[in-house]
C-alpha positions in Angstrom: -127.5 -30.2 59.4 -129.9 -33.3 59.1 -131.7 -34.2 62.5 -131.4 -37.3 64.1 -134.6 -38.1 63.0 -134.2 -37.6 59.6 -130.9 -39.9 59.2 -133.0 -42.4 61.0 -135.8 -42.4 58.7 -133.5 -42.4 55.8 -131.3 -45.8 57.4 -135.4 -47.2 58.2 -136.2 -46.6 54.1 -132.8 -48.5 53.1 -133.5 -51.1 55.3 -137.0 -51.6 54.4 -135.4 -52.2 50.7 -132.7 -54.2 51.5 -132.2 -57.4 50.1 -129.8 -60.5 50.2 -128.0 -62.2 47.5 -126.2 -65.7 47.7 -123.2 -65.4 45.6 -120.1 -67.9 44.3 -116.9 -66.1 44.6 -113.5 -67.6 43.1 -111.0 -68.5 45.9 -108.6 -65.5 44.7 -110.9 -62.6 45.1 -112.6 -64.0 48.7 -110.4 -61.4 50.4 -111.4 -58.3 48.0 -114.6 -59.1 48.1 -114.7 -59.0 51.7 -114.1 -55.6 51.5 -116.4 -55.1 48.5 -119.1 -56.6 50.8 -119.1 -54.3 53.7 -118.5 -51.2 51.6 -121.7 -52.7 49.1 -123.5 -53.5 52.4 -123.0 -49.8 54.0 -123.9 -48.4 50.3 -127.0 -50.3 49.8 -128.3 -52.1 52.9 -128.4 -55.7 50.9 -126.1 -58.3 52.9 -124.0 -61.1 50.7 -124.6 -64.6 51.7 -120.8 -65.6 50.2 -119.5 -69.0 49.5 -115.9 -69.3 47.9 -114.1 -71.8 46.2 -112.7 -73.4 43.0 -114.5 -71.5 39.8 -114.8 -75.1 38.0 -116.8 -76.9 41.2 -118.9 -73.9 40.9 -119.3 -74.7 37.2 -121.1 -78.2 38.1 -122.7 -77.3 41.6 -124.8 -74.2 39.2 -125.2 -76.9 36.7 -126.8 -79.6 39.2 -129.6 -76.5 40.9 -126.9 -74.9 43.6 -129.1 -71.2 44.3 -126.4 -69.0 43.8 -127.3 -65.8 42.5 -124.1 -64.7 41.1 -120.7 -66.0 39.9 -117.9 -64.0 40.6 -115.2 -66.7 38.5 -111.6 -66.6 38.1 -112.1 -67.3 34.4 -113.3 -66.0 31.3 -114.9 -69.6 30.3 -117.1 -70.5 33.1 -119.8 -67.6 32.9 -119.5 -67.9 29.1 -120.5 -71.5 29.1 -123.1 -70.8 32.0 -124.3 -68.6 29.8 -124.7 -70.9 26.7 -126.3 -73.7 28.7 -129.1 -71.2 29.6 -128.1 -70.8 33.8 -126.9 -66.8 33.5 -128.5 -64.2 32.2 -127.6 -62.9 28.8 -125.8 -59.6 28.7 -125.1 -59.4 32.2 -121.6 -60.3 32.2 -118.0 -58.8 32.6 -114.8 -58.6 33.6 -114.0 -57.3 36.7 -110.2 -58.0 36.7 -107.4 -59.5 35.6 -105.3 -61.7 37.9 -102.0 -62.1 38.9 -99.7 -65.3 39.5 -97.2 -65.1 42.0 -94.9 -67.6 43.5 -95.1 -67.7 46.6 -93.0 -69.1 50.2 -93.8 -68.2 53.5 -89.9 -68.3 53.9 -87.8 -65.3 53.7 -85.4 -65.3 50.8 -86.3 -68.4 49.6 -87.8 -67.2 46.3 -85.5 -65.0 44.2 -87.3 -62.7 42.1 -86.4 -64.2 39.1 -87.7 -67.8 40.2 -84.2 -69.2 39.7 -85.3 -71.4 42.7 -87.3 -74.1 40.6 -84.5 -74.6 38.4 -82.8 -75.0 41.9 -84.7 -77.2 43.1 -84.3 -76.6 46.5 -87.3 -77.6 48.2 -89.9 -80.6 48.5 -92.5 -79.7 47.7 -94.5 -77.2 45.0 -98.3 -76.2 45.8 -100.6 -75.6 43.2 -104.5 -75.1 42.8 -106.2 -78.0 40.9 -105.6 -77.3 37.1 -108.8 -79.1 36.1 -111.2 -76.8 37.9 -108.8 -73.5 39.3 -107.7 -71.3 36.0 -104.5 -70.3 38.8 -103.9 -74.0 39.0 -103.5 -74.1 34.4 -101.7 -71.0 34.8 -99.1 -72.5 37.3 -98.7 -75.6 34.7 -98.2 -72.8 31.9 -95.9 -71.3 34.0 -93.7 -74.5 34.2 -93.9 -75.2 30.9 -92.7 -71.9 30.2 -89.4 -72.7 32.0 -89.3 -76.4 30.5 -89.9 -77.4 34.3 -92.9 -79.4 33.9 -91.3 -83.1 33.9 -88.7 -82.1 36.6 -91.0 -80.9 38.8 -94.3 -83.3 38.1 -92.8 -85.1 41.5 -92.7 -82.4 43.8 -96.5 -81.0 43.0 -98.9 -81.3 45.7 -102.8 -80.0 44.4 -104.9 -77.8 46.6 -108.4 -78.0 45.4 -108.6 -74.4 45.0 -106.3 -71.6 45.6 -107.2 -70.9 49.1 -106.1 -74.6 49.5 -103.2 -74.2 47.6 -102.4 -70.8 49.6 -102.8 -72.8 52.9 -100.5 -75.2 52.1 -97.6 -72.8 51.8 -98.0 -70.8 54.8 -98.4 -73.8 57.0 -95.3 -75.1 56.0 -96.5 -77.9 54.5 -95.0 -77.1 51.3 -92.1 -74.6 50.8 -93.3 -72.8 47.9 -96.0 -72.7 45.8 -98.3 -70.9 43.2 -100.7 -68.7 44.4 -103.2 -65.4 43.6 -101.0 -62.2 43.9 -104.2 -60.7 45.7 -103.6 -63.4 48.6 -100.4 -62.1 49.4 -100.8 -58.2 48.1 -102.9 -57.6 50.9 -103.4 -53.8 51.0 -101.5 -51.8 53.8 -99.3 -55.0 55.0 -95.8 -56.1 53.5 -95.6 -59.0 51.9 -94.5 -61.8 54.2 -91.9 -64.5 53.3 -90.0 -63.7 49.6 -91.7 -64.1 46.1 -91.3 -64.0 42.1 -94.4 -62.3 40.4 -94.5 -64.5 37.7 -94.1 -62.7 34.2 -97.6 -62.4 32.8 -95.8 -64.0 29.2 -95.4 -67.2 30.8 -99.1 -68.1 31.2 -102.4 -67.3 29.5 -103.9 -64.3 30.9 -106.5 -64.4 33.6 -109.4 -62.6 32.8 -111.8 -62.8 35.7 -115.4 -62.6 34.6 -118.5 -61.9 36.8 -122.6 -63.0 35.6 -126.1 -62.9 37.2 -127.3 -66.5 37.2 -130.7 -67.2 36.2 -132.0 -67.4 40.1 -131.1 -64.0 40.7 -132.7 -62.1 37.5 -135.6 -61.0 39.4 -133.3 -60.1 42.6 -132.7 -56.4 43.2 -129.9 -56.8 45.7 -127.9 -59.5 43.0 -128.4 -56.6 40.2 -127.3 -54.1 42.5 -124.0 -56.0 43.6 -122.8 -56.6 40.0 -123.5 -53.1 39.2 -121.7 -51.9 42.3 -118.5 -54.1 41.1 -118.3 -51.7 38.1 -118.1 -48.7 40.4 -115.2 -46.4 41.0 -115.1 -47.1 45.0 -114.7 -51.3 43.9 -112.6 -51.0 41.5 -110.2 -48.8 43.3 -110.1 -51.6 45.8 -109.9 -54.7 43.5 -106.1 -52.5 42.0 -104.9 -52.2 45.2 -105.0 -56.4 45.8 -102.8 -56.3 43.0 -104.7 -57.2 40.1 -105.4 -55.3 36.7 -108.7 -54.0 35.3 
């Protein structure tokens, strides 16, 4: 059995190497990552500085100086064009996971699970993320487009500037229904609240969600660390049970 001394010299050492990392997390994957941060924090010592949002926004804020370390997107695209303008580091990225589009009411039994209801059109209003810079806001337009919706529908769209926004604007009522990440409402160990249609994943492009070390954290040991962590067993476990694929 290890002393008390010993286990305190060993926490002193991991502290003494700790670092911090500032990174840019996609609205869908703020609650995962959450839970990736205080299991990669307990693992390592190194505490996240986390700021989340719409992937495209991150796009131009990296593009303009923002200090952000690393980009966990919500799109293949983004760290692939950071990449090409020079502002992440070559080699360093991947896909962590694939995500999910669900459609989503706080309501009970208001969403079928077939999504009959937007043919129905039963409702006021339809939140979705900002297409132009939230890859779950093109995969909702996809999604209507699918179903020849798109034109019926245009009226009753209100945009959220991210998902989180999007998300909020269902379960505060303020719209009926809406688009959202399945990982906001697959939270693990709850039931899902209100009624849904996990949108079929033929009905919109697929979502692969790519991670990168930026440029201002290639000489970071804690920013290496976190991305490497995300490949682990223990993080990927979690990132399946929030629903989505990898």
């Amino acid at each position: 059995m290890r002393s008390i001394a010993s286990v305190f010299l060993a926490c002193a050492a991991i502290a003494a190497q700790a670092g911090e990392v500032q990174v840019a997390v996609a609205a869908n994957f703020a609650g995962p990552m959450a839970s990736i941060g205080q299991a990669f924090t307990a693992a390592t010592g190194h505490q996240l500085r986390v700021s989340s949002g719409a992937t495209g926004k991150f796009y131009s804020q990296i593009v303009a100086g923002a200090p952000f370390e690393v980009l966990i997107a919500a799109d293949d695209e983004t760290p692939q064009r950071l990449l090409a303008k020079g502002h992440a580091v070559a080699g360093s990225d991947f896909v962590y996971a694939i995500g999910r589009l669900v459609l989503w009411s706080a309501q009970p039994g208001l969403v079928d699970d077939q999504g009959a209801v937007l043919a129905a059109s039963r409702f006021s209003f339809l939140a979705i993320a900002n297409p132009k810079v939230a890859p779950y806001g093109r995969a909702a337009l996809e999604a209507l487009k699918a179903r020849g919706l798109s034109g019926a529908l245009a009226a009753k769209l209100v945009t959220g500037e991210s998902i989180a926004q999007a998300y909020q604007f269902v379960s505060t009522g303020n719209a009926e229904l809406g688009f959202v990440a399945w990982s906001q409402v697959a939270v693990p160990g709850r039931p899902v609240p209100g009624s849904y249609w996990l949108v079929p994943a033929d009905l919109y492009g697929e979502i692969r969600q790519r991670a990168v070390l930026l440029k201002h954290g290639q000489g970071n040991a804690a920013a290496i660390a976190l991305l490497a962590y995300l490949k682990s067993a223990p993080a990927r476990d979690l990132i399946k049970s929030f629903g989505y694929f990898n």
